[in-house]
C-alpha positions in Angstrom: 0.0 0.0 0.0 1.3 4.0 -0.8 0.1 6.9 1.8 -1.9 8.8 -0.7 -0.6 12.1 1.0 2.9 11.6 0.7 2.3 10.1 -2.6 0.8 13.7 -3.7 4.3 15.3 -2.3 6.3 12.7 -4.7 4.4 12.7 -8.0 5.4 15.5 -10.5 4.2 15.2 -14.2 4.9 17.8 -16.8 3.3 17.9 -20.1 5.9 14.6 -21.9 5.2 12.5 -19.2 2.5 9.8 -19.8 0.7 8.8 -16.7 -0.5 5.0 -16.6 -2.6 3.7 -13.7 -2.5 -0.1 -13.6 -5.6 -0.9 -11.5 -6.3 0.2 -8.2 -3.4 2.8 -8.5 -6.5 4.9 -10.0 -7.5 5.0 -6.3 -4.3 7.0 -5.0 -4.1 9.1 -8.5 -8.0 10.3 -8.1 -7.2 10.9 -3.8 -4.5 13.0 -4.8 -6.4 15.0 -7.7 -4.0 13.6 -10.5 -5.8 12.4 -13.3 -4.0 9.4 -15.9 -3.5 9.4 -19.4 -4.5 5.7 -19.2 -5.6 2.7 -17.1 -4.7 -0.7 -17.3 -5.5 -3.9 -15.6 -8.8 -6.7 -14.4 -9.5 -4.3 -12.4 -10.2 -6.3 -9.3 -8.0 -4.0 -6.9 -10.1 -1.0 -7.3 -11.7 -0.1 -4.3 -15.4 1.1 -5.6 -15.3 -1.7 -9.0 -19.0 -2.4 -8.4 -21.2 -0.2 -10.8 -17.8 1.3 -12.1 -19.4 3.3 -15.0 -15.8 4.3 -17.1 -18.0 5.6 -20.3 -17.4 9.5 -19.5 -14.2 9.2 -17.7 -11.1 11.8 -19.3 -8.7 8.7 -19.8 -7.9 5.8 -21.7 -8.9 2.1 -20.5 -7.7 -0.7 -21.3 -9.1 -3.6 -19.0 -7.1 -7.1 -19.0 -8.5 -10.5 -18.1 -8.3 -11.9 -14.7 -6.2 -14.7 -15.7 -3.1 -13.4 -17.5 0.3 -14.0 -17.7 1.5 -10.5 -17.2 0.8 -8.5 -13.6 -0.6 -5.0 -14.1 2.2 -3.3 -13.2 4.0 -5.3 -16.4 1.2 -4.9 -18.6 1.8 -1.1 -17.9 5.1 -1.1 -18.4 4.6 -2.6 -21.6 2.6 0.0 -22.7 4.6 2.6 -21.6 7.9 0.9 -23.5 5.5 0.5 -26.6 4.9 4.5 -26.3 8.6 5.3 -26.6 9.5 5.7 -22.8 12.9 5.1 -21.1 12.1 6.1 -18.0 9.9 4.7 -15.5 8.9 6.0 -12.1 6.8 2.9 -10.3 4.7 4.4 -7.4 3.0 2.3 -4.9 4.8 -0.7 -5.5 6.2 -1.5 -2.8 3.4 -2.6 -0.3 0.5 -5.0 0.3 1.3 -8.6 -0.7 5.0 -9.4 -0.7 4.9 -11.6 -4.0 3.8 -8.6 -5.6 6.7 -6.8 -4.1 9.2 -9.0 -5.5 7.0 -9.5 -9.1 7.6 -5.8 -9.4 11.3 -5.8 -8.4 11.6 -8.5 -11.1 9.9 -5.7 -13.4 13.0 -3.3 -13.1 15.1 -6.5 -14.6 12.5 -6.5 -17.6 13.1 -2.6 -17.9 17.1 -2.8 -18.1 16.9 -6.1 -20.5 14.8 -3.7 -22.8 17.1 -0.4 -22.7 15.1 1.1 -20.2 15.4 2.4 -16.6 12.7 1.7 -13.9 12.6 3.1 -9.9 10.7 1.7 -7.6 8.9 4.4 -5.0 7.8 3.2 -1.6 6.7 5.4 1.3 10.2 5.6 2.8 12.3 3.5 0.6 13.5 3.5 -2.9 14.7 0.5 -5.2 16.8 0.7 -8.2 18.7 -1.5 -10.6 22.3 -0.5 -12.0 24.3 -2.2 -14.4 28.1 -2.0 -15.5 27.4 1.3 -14.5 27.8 4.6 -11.4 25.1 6.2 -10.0 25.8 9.6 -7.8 24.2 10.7 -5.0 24.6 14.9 -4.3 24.7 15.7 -0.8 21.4 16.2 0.2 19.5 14.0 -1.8 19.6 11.8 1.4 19.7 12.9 4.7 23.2 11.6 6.7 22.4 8.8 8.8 19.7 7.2 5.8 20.8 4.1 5.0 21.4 2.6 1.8 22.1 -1.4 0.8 23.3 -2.8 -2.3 22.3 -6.3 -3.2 24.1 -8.3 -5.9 21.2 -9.0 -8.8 21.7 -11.8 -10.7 24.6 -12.9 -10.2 28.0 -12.0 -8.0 28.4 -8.1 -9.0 32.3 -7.4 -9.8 34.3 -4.6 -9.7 31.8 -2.8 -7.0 32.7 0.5 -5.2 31.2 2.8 -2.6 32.6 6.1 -2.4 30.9 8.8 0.1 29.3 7.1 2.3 30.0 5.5 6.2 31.5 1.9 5.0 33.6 2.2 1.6 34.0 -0.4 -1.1 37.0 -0.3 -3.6 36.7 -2.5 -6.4 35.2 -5.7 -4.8 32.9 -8.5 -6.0 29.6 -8.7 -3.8 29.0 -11.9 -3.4 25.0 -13.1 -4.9 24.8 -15.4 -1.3 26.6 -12.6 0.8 24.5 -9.4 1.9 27.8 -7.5 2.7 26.2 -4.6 1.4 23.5 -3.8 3.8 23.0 -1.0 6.1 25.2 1.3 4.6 24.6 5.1 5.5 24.5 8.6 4.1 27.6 11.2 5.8 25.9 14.2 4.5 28.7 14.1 1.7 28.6 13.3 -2.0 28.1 9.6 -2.6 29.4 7.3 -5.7 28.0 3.6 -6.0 29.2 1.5 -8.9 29.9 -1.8 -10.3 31.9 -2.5 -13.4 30.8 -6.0 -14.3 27.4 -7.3 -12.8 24.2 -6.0 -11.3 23.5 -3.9 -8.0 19.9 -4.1 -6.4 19.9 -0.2 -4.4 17.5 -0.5 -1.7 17.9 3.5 -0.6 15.6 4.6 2.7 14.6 8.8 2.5 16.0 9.3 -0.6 14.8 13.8 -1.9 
């Protein structure tokens, strides 16, 4: 589940961005006043489904059957890959039933096999994927004392370094079986994570 408040305070669209609800995120978007370009899913998460009249509603619809392969959130994804998109901001997807959780952690895999970049947005936590790759962190886009935990994806993660941050990293291999990289925290000074050859899982708590 998302806290529909905070949600409001995360969200910014500007006139390129497409907006897809997949299912019951049309809940938190209409609490919050935001309205999608399109909605997606069976359409059994919605809160009010019964006598849901979508024949005068401002956005597109596309309703899936109940028994599918894909999960709404990748059946959204799809369509926003199929629209051109690169980046993916995936709100409220980090809550309520834990196979869902990982389904949609498994989703920022699909994004990065495709060219494509996908963050996962929780009430205090963000998750993100990097590959033979560096990803910054300016001071102040986490406060010191957050913490931040890399996870090797996939595979052992080579060539791994953390730079800026409480416990450094130079050029190691994180281990796939070894969660050496957990609990790592913010000093309130720029931070560098990166790994050469591999995957990193960032699992970053408070992150502006």
């Amino acid at each position: 589940m998302c806290d529909a408040q905070r949600l409001k305070r995360q969200i910014t669209l500007d006139e390129n961005d497409l907006c897809i609800a997949a299912d019951g995120g049309l809940d938190y978007l209409t609490a919050i006043g935001l309205t999608p370009d399109l909605v997606i899913g069976d359409m059994d998460s919605l809160e009010h489904k019964e006598g849901l009249d979508f024949s005068h509603a401002d956005f597109r619809i596309k309703r899936l059957p109940y028994e599918k392969d894909d999960t709404d959130m990748l059946a959204a994804i799809k369509e926003g890959l199929a629209a051109g998109y690169r980046q993916f901001m995936l709100y409220g997807a980090l809550g309520g039933r834990f196979d869902h959780i990982i389904a949609n952690i498994q989703c920022l895999l699909y994004l990065s096999n495709r060219g494509a970049k996908g963050v996962l947005v929780g009430d205090d936590v963000t998750l993100m994927l990097i590959r033979n790759e560096k990803v910054d962190f300016p001071a102040g886009s986490a406060e010191a004392g957050n913490r931040i935990s890399v996870f090797a994806f996939g595979g052992d993660a080579h060539g791994v370094s953390e730079k800026g941050l409480k416990y450094l990293l130079d050029d190691v291999t994180v281990k796939l079986e070894f969660p050496i990289g957990v609990s790592n925290e913010f000093i309130g000074e720029d931070a560098e994570i990166e790994v050469k050859d591999g995957m990193l899982l960032l699992c970053v708590e408070g992150l502006r």
